[in-house]
C-alpha positions in Angstrom: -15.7 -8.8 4.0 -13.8 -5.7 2.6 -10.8 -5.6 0.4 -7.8 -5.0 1.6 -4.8 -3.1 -0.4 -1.5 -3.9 0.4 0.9 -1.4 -1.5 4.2 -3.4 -1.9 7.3 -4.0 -4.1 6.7 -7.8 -3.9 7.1 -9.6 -7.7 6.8 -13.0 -7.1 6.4 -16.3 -4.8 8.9 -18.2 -7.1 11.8 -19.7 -5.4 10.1 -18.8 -2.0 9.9 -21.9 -0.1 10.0 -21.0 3.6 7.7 -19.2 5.2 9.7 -16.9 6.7 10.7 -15.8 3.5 7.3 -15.4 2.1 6.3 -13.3 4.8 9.2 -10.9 4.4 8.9 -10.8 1.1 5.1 -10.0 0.8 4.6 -8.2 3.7 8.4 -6.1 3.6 9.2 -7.2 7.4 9.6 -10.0 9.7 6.7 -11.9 11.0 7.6 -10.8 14.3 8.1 -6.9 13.1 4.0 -7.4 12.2 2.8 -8.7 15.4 3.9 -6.1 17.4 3.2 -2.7 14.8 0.1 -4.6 12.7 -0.1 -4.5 8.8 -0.9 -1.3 7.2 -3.2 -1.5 4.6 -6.4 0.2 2.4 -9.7 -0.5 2.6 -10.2 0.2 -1.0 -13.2 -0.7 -4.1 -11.9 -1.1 -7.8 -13.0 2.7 -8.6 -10.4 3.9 -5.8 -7.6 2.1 -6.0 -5.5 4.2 -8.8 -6.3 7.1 -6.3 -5.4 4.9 -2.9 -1.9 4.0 -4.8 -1.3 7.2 -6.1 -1.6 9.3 -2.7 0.2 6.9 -1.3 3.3 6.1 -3.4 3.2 10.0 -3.9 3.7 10.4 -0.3 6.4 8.1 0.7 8.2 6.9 -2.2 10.4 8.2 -5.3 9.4 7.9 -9.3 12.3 5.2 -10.0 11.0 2.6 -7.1 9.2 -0.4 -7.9 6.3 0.6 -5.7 3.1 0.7 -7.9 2.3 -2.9 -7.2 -0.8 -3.6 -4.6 -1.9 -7.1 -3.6 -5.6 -7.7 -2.9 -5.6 -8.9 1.3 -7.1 -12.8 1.6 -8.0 -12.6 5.4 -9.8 -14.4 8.0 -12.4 -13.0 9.5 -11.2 -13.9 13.1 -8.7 -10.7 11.6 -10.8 -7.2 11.8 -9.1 -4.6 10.2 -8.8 -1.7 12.7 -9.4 2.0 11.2 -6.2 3.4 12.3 -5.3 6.9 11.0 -3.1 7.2 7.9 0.2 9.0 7.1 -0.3 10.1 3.7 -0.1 13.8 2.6 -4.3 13.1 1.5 -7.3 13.0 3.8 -9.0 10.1 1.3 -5.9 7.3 1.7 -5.6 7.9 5.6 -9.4 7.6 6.0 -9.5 4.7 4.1 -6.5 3.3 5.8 -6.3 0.3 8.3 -4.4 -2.2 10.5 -4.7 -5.7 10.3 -3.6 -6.8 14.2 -2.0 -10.1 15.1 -1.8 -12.0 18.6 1.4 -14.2 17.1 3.7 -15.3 14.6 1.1 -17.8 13.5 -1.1 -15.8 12.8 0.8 -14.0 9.9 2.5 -16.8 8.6 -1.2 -18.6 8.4 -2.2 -15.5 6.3 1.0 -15.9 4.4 0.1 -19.1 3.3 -3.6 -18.6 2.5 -1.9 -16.2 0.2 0.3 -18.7 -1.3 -2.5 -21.4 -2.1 -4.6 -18.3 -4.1 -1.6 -17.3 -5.8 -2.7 -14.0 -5.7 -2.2 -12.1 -9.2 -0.2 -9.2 -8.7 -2.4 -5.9 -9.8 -0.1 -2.9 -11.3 0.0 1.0 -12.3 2.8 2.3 -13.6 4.6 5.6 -12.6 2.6 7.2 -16.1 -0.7 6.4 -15.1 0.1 7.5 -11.5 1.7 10.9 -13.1 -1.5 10.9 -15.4 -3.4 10.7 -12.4 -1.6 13.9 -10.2 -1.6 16.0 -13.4 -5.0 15.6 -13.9 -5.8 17.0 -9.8 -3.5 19.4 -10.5 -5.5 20.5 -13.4 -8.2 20.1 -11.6 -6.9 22.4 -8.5 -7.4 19.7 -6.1 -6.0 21.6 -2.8 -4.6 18.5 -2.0 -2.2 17.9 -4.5 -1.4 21.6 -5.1 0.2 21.5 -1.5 1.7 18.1 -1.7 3.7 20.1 -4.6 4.0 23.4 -2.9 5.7 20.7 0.0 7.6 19.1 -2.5 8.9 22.5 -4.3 9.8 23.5 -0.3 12.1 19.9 0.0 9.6 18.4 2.7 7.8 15.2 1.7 6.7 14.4 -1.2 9.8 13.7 -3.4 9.1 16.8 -6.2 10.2 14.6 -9.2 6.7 13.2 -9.1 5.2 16.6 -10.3 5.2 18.1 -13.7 
């Protein structure tokens, strides 16, 4: 089985006792929401995963969100991730990226709750290490990231505050 990496601003099960709120609170949307458009995550190894978050939270968010946080994804096998292409401004996070698809509401909430009994911990980088981590391609003239700033500089996606 691979691991999965789910990129989320979720903190905590505490004081989540329905279901319903688990699932939004985990997964960012309603059960319902999941079923029809899938779960977007990373197929992702320890080595990669500072590089996975990066490109990612790079891409879509800004430095001051709470969006360095990734979960490790507990699921059935009956659930095949499907390689579905990425949106990321970098070739490695979309070709690592997947869907987990869902016949029902059940099916989410069931991984919901497999989630809850493993309590998963709650694995973290911080906006330095992530800034460590684009200043060093930068150094490194990575083409990748030298657009993504050339974007930035030109107001397009990503937000520029993330570059030195």
């Amino acid at each position: 089985m691979a691991r999965l990496l789910r990129v989320t601003r979720f903190r905590s099960f505490e004081g989540l006792d329905d279901t319903g709120d688990r699932v939004e609170a985990v997964l960012g949307q309603t059960a319902a929401k999941v079923v029809s458009t899938g779960l977007s995550v990373y197929a992702h190894n320890e080595n990669d995963t500072l590089r996975i978050l990066s490109e990612h939270v790079v891409t879509f968010t800004q430095p001051g969100t709470k969006s360095g946080l990734y979960l490790d994804v507990p699921y059935p096998q009956s659930l095949q991730p499907v390689k579905t292409a990425g949106r990321t401004l970098f070739a490695y996070a979309n070709g690592q990226h997947r869907d987990l698809r869902f016949v029902n509401c059940s099916e989410v909430e069931c991984l919901i709750q497999r989630w809850w009994r493993a309590r998963p911990h709650i694995h973290q980088h911080d906006r330095k290490e992530i800034r460590a981590y684009v200043e060093a391609r930068l150094l490194e003239g990575d083409a990748e990231w030298l657009n993504a700033r050339s974007a930035a500089a030109s107001g397009s996606k990503p937000c520029p505050r993330w570059f030195p």
